[in-house]
N, C-alpha and C positions, 0 to 999 in steps of 0.2 A: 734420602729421607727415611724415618723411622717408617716402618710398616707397621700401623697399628688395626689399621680396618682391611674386610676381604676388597674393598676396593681400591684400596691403596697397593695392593699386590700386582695387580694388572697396572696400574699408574703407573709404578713404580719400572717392571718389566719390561712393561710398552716400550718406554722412554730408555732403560738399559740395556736392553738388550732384546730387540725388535725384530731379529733376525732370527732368533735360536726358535727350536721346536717345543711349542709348550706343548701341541697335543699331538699325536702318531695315532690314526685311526683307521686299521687298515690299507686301504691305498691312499687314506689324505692326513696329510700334516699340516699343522697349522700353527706358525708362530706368535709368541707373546704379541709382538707388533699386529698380528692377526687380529690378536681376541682383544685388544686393546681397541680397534679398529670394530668392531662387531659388537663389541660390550656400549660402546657409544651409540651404534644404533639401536640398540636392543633398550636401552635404557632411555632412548627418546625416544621409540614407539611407545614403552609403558607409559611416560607423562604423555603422550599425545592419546590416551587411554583414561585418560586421568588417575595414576597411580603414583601417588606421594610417595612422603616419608612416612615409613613402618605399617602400609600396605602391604598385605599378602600377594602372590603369586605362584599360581601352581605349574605344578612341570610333570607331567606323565608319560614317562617314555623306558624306555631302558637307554642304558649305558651309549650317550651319541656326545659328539663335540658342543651341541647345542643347551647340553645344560651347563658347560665354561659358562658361553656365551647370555644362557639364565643370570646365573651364578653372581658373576661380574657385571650386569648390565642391571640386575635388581639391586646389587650392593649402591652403583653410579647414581641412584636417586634416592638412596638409604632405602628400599623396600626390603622389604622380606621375600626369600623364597622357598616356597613350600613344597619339597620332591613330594610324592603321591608311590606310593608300591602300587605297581602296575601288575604285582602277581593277587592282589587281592578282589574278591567278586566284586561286581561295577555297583551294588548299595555302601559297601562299605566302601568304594572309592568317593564315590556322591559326597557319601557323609564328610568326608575328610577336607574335600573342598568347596563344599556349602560352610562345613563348622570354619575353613581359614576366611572365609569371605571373599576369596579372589574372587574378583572380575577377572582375571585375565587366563585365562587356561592354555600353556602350550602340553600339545598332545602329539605322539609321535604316528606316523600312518598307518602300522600294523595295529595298531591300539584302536582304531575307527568303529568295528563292532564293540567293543567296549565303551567306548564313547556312546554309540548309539543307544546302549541298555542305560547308560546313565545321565543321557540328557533329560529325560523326562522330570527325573528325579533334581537336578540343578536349578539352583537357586537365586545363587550370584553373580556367577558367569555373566557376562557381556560380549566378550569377546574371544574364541577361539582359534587358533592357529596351529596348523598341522605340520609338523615335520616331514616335510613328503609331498604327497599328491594325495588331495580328497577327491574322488571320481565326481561326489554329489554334487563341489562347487560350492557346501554352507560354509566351510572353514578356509581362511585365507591361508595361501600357501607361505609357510614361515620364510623360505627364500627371496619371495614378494615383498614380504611385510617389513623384514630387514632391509633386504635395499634399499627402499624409499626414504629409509630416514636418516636423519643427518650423524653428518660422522664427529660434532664438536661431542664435548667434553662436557655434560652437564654441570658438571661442577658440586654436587651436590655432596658435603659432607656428613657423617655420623661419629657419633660419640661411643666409648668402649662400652657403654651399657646399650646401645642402641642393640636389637634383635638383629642376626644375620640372616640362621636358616633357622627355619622348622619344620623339624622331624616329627614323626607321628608313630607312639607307643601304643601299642592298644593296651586295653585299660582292663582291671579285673572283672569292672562290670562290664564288661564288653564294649563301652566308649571310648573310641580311639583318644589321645590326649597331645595336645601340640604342645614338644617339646621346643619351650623358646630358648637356645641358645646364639646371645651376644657376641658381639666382635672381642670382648674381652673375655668369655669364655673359651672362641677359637684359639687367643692367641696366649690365653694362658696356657691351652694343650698344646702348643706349637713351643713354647717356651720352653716346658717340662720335657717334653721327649725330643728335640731336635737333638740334643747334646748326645742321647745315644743312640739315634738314627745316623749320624753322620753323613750326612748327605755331602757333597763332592761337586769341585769343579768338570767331573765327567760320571757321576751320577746319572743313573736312566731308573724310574720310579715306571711301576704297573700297578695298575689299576684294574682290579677281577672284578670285587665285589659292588654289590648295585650301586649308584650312588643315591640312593632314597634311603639307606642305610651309616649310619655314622663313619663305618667300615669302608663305603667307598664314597660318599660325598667329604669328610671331613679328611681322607688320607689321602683324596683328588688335590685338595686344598691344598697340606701337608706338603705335594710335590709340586706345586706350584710356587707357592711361597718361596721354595727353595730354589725358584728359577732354574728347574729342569724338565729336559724331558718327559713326557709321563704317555706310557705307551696304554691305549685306553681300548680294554677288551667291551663288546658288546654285551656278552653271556657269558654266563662261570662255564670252559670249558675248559677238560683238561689237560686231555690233550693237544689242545693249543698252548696251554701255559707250557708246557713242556717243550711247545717248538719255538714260542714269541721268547723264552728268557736266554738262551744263547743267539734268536736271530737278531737282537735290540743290546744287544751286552746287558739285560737287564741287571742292577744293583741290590734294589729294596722293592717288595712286596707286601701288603697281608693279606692272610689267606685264613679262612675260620675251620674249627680242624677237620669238619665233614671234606672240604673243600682240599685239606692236605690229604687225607685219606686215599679220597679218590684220584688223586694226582700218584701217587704212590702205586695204584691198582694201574694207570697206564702200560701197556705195550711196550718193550723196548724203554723202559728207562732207567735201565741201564747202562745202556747206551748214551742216553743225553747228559750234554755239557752244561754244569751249570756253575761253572769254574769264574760267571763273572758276580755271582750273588756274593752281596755285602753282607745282608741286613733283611732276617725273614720274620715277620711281625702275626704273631698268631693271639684269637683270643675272639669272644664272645661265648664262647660256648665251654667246656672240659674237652682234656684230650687225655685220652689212653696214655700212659706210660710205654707203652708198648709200639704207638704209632708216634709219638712226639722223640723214641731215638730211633728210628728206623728215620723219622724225615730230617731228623739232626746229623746224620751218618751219610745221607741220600743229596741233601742239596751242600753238606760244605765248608755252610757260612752261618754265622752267626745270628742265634735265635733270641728274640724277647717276644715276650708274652707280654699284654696292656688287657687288665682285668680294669672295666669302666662299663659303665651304661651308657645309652643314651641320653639320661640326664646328667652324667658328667663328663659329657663329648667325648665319649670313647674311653680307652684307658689314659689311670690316671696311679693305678696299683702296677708294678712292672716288677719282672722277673729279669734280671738282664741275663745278657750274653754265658758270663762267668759262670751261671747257677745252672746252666743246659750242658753239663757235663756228666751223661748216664754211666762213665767207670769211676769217675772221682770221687773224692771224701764226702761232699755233701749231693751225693746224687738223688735223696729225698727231697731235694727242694723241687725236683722235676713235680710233685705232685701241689706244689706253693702257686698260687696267682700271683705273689712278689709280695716285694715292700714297698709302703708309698711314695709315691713321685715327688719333687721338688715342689715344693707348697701345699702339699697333699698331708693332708693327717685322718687318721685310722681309727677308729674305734671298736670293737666288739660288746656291745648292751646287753642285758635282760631286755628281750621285745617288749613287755609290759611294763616296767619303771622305769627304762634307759640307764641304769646304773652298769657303769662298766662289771664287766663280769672275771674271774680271774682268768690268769694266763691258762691257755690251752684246753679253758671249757668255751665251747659251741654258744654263740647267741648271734645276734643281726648287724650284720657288718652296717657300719655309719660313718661317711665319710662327709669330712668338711676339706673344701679347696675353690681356688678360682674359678674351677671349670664346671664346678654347679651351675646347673642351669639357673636361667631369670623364675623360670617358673612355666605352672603350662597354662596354655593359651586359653582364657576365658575359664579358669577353671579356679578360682582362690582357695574353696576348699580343699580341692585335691593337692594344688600346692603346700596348703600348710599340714598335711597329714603326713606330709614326703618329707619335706625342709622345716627343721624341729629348729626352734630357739637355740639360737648361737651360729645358725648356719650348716646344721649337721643335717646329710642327706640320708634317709633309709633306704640302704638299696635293696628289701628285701630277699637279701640272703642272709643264709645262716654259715657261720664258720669262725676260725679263732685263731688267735695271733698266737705264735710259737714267743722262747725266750728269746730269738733274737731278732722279733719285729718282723717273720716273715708271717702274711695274710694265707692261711686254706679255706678252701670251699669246701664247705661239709654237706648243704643240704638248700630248700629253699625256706625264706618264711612265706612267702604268698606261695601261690600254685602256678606260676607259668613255667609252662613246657619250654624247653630250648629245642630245637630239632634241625638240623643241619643248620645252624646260626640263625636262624628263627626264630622270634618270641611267639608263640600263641600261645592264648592267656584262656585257660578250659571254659573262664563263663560265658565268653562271648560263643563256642559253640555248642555251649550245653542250650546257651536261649535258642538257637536255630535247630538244635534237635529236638526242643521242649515243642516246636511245633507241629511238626508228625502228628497225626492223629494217633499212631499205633503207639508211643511214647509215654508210658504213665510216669516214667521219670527217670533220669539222666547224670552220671556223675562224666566226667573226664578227666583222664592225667595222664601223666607223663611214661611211660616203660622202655625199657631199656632198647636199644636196636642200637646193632652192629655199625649200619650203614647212615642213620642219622644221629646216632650219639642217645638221642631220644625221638621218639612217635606218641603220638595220643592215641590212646585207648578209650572208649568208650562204653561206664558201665551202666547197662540197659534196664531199667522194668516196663515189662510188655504192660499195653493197657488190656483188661480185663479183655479175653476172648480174641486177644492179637496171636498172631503167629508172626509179625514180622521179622526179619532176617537181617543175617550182619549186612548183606549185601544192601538189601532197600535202605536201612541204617547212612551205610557210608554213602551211597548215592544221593540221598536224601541231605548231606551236610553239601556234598559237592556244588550242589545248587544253590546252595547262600551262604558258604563262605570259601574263603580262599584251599586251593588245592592243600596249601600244605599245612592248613590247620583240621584236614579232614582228617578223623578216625583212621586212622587204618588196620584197626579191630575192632572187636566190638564183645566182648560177655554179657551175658543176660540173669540176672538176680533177680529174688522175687522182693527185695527191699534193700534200701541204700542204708548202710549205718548210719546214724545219725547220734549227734549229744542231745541232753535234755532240750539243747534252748533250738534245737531244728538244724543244727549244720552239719553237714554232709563231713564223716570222717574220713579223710579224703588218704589221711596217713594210713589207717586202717586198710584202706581199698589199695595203697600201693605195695606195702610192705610185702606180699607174698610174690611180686613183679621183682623185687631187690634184692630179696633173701640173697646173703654170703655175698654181697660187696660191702667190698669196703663204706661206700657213699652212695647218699640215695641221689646223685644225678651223675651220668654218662658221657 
């Protein structure tokens, strides 16, 4: 059978090959025929929940077998599943899954205090289920809740437009926004980069990065589809990637460049083999020229780079293999996000009239392709502000196509921070510093750091008669939002630039953080 929906992949699998390893989870493996087996009851407990087609469903956990088991068991009655970033404060978790409307919340055991700060605040929840053991006895234990239910085949089909997953971008105005990407957005990205992923009848696929991220839920997919192996880490660590890709004959990875950085700084590697790497897939964030051929020289095998958002499921702009050659003729394309993918087309605008602008001057990269998202979730404005007449996406950045159609990243048009492959987006923590009493007002952005590529900064005006401190500052965000959208500086000015019509010159406030690079992002 053709594979067109995520639940046709487990169908498919189940029934071909039942035996092989879809998931390697530390000491437990679990085959296709497994999750084939698991996804049936998973997907008749949600209808005995009463969860239809194009229902949401949340999942809060880190990296466990149980979100396959999500994954495939939401696709089995056409619902939606909604990963939740489990690194972010439990309001802005609330919100994410009050805004999908699940009823059904699965949450992982270590997450329980965080569940607890955000029960209060839930809204549409019904039903909770713990990954684990709850001590309290209010959430059914997910190993329970699975057994009991029947192992048929619901049967339930979906169409290429029906919604799959949705991801969750936070927004400029600090409202997170569900990105709804389709069955036919997945397998448009599955289309376009299979051919040079190359994946193998002895392929072994890892999986670092979260999967509440497009980075590791949609590349989880990626190696499943391709009915292999896929050795599935819990936590970005890296000295374990260092020990899992010769202990797995690992293949194909991706890894965001904070994440190859640090793999790089490892002990002893040197030492390690990794003589079985096919195919190393890097991207959300910029990388150093300087770190992208030390890891080009270091693992082996062959690099591409996928410049994409979360509204166009990941990448969709590719750098291949050929262009990651730092002695050869065109070793400037190292500093290229690529040219576009197979059904992929490129534009570079004037951000103000959308008129293409000439070759090799700077304006807002726009892409039209399959792999646009449907649109975010309950939000029509925002959708039509993003997705412009004709199908062209804004992916707010700024940068400009060369003569021969290769895409660079020059800068951003909106203001979100990237920092070790993280989007935070400055409004949403300039509103939770704007509450400080000591606070008379607030900018945030982006500066350069070695170690995360980029950190937020925070520029302070004390209120009249304040003395407060960078430290009460950074402690004072750590409280209401995620660790790693906190400040981790902080200057203090006695006024924020602004234009005539009141906005914060945010260029103005970075430029002396950039001075003598080349590009103002890291």
């Amino acid at each position: 059978m053709a594979i067109r929906t995520v639940a046709d992949i487990i169908r498919e699998h189940g029934r071909a090959r039942p035996d092989v390893a879809a998931v390697i989870y530390g000491e437990r493996t679990l085959t296709y025929g497994d999750f084939d087996d698991r996804s049936n009851r998973f997907a008749n407990g949600l209808a005995a929940e009463g969860v239809g087609p194009q229902d949401r469903v949340a999942y809060l956990d880190r990296n466990a077998p149980e979100f396959v088991d999500a994954m495939f068991g939401a696709a089995k009655v056409a619902a939606v599943l909604c990963p939740v970033n489990w690194r972010l404060a439990p309001p802005e978790a609330a919100f994410i899954v009050n805004d999908s409307e699940a009823t059904v919340l699965v949450v992982g055991e270590e997450l329980l205090p965080m569940l607890d700060a955000m029960a209060p605040e839930l809204t549409t929840v019904k039903k909770t289920i713990v990954v684990g053991d709850d001590p309290s006895g209010r959430c059914e234990r997910y190993d329970d809740w699975l057994a009991r239910q029947a192992t048929t085949d619901p049967g339930a089909t979906s169409t290429p437009d029906d919604v799959s997953l949705q991801f969750y971008s936070s927004g400029t105005t600090g409202r997170p926004k569900g990105v709804m990407l389709t069955n036919g957005n997945l397998f448009a990205g599955v289309d376009a980069n299979n051919t040079s992923l190359r994946f193998g009848a002895d392929s072994v696929n890892l999986v670092v990065m979260p999967t509440f991220h497009v980075a590791g839920g949609a590349w989880a997919l990626m190696g499943l589809y391709n009915g292999v192996p896929n050795v599935l880490m819990r936590d970005v660590d890296p000295a374990a990637i260092v020990r899992v890709i010769p202990e797995y004959g690992v293949t194909h990875t991706v890894l965001v460049p904070a994440v190859i950085q640090f793999v790089l700084m490892v002990p002893g590697l040197d030492e390690a083999d990794f003589s079985s790497m096919d195919v190393l897939v890097y991207g959300a964030s910029p990388i150093s020229e300087e770190i992208l051929t030390k890891a080009i020289r270091t693992f082996g095998c062959d690099f591409l780079q996928a410049y994409g958002m979360t509204e166009t499921t990941g990448g969709c702009v590719l750098l291949p293999p050929e262009d990651h050659d730092p002695d050869g003729p065109n070793a400037h394309r190292l500093r290229a996000a690529g040219k576009p993918g197979p059904n992929t087309e490129v534009r570079v605008v004037d951000a103000a009239t959308f008129e293409d602008v000439p070759t090799g001057e700077v304006g807002e990269i726009v892409i039209r392709s399959p792999q646009n998202m449907k649109g975010y979730w309950h939000m029509p404005e925002a959708t039509a502000e993003t997705i412009l007449e004709g199908g062209w996406l804004r992916t707010g950045d700024a940068g400009y196509l060369d003569a021969d159609g290769y895409v660079y990243i020059h800068d951003r048009v909106k203001d979100m921070i990237i920092s070790g492959g993280e989007n935070v987006y400055p409004a949403e923590v300039e509103n939770a510093l704007m509450a400080h009493p000591d606070v008379a007002d607030v900018a945030v952005i982006g500066v350069p750091d070695e170690r995360w590529g980029e950190t937020p900064k925070a520029i302070v005006v004390r209120a009249p008669g304040s003395d407060v401190s960078a430290e009460d500052v950074i402690s004072f965000a750590r409280g209401r939002v995620a660790h790693y959208k906190c400040p981790t500086s902080v200057d203090f000015v006695d006024a924020l630039p602004r234009n005539p019509s009141g906005k914060v010159l945010k260029k103005d406030l970075r430029a002396p953080y950039w001075e003598g690079r080349e590009r103002a992002v890291n």
